[in-house]
C-alpha positions, 0 to 999 in steps of 0.5 A: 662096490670095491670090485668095482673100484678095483676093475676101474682102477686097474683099466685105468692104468692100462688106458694110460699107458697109450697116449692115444686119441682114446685116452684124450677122449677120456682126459677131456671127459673125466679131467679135462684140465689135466689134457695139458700135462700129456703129450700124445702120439697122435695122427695129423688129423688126431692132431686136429681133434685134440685141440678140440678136447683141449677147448683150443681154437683152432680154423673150422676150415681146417676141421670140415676139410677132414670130415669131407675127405672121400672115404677110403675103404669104408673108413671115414672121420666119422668111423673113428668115435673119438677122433670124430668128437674132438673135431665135433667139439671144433666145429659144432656148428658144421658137424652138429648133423654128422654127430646126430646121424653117427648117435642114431647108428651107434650101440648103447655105450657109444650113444652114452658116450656121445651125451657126454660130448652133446650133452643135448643128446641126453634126452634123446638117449633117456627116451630110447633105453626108458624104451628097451627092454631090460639088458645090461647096458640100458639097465647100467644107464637107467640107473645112471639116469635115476631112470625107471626102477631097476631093482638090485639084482637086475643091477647087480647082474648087469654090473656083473656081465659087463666087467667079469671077463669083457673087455673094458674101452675107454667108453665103458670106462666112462659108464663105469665110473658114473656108476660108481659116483652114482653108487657113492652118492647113494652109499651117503643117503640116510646113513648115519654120522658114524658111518660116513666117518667111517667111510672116510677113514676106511678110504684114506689110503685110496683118496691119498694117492692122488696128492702122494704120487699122482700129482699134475706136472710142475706140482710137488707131491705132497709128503706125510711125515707125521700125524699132523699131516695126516690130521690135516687131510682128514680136517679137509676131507671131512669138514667139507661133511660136517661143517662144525668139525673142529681140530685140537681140542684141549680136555681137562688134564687127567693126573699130570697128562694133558690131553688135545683132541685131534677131531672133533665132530661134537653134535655127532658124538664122535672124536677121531684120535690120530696116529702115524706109525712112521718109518723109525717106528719099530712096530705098534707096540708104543701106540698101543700103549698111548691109545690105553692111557689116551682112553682115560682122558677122553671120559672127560668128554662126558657128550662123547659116543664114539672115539674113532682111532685111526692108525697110519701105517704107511711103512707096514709096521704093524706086526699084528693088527690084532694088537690094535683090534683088541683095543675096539669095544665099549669103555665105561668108567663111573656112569660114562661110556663111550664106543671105540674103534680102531681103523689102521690104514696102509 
């Protein structure tokens, strides 16, 4: 799974770097609304297929003239999959036989591809690779499609053959990464609490990025100077999970220290302690420190399993993250004990 995020994320940026008819193909697939954001370098004709993935109006007259347009050398409207879909997506009605003749003659991946332009398509496609023998690309969508039973080595294998030294398009982009949404939403099933937390904590650094640098035109980037800010994306993220989350919970005072709970998950046991190392911080040597003294309180929540720990380390201060680690195991005080857990994040 992360090697596969890893291929995905680093194609991307390589798709990106052309702003082509393939990459529009793709925007209009996976993140249609951000299509306005880009400006192209597009031929006249492309020009035309665009303002169909931009689900703008444009004169059908206009798009069927290019279908029509005598073949040169071979190469018609159709020869060029993306370009031809956008001008599908145009004139639907016109083109509907061109794109089901063009599916009957395309290879696995082009088909799926075209289930996401027609989605009628879909059961057609369903049909033939329930159909085919077993080979990596109908093995990859059988398990898209939730489709016979393919069992994991099969899987793993297939998976294997079509990223390790191959050459990923923007249309096995596109099967990638429903396989990885697929992989995710069974990651979920019948996983405990704890490691859906987990899950979340191990993948901040990741998830952030879109709202850090990645931000659509004319939106500002969103800045984390403290620990709230931190707590509040996490607030979101996982309050979509547990509905009954809730953020800064006071705890009876141990001595003269008062302590608040930044998340609490309380039907599940878990509290989620949050800290981040800022770029005035020297190193983890203070955090440390408060975590120790934070631990004496937390006994105060006699219900508590499980006490996450999660450190945000953007700036990399963190000399050792043993220091941090040390720190992870049971503590007990009287006939209370609880799990700790530390997940530092760069």
């Amino acid at each position: 799974m992360v090697y596969l995020r890893e291929i995905l994320k680093n194609n991307k940026e390589k798709l990106f770097q052309y702003k082509n008819i393939e990459l529009a193909a793709y925007l209009y697939i996976q993140s249609c609304e951000s299509l306005t954001n880009y400006i192209f370098e597009l031929s006249p004709d492309e020009e035309v297929a665009l303002i169909g993935y931009k689900k703008e109006y444009v004169d059908i007259s206009k798009v069927t003239s290019i279908v029509s347009k005598t073949p040169i050398k071979g190469i018609s409207a159709t020869s060029n999959i993306y370009k031809f879909a956008g001008l599908y997506l145009s004139a639907k009605n016109e083109l509907i036989t061109q794109l089901k003749n063009k599916f009957n003659q395309s290879d696995l991946k082009q088909k799926y591809f075209l289930t996401k332009i027609e989605p009628s398509l879909k059961t057609q496609l369903i049909k033939e690779v329930t159909e085919l023998p077993n080979e990596p690309l109908s093995i990859l969508i059988k398990k898209v499609f939730d489709i016979d039973s393919v069992n994991e080595i099969e899987f793993n294998s297939s998976l294997q053959s079509v990223t390790i030294g191959c050459d990923i398009d923007v249309q096995l982009q596109i099967l990638l990464e429903d396989i990885e949404i697929y992989l995710l939403k069974i990651k979920f099933i019948n996983k405990s609490a704890e490691e859906i937390v987990q899950y979340v904590l191990n993948n901040f650094s990741n998830a952030i990025q879109k709202i850090i640098k990645d931000r659509r035109k004319d939106h500002p980037e969103y800045i984390i100077e403290d620990e709230y800010d931190v707590q509040d994306i996490l607030y979101v993220i996982l309050k979509s999970i547990f509905p009954n989350l809730r953020d800064e919970d006071p705890i009876p005072k141990v001595g003269a220290k008062s302590t608040k709970i930044d998340l609490i998950i309380r039907e599940e046991r878990i509290l989620i302690e949050v800290k981040m190392i800022k770029s005035k911080d020297t190193n983890e040597t203070h955090f440390i420190e408060e975590l120790k003294i934070d631990f004496e309180s937390y006994h105060e929540c006699q219900w508590l399993n499980k006490l996450y720990c999660f450190v945000y380390d953007p700036y990399k201060k963190t000399r050792d993250i043993s220091n941090f680690k040390d720190l992870n195991g049971e503590r007990i005080k009287g006939e209370h004990r609880y799990n700790v857990e530390v997940i530092i994040a760069n």
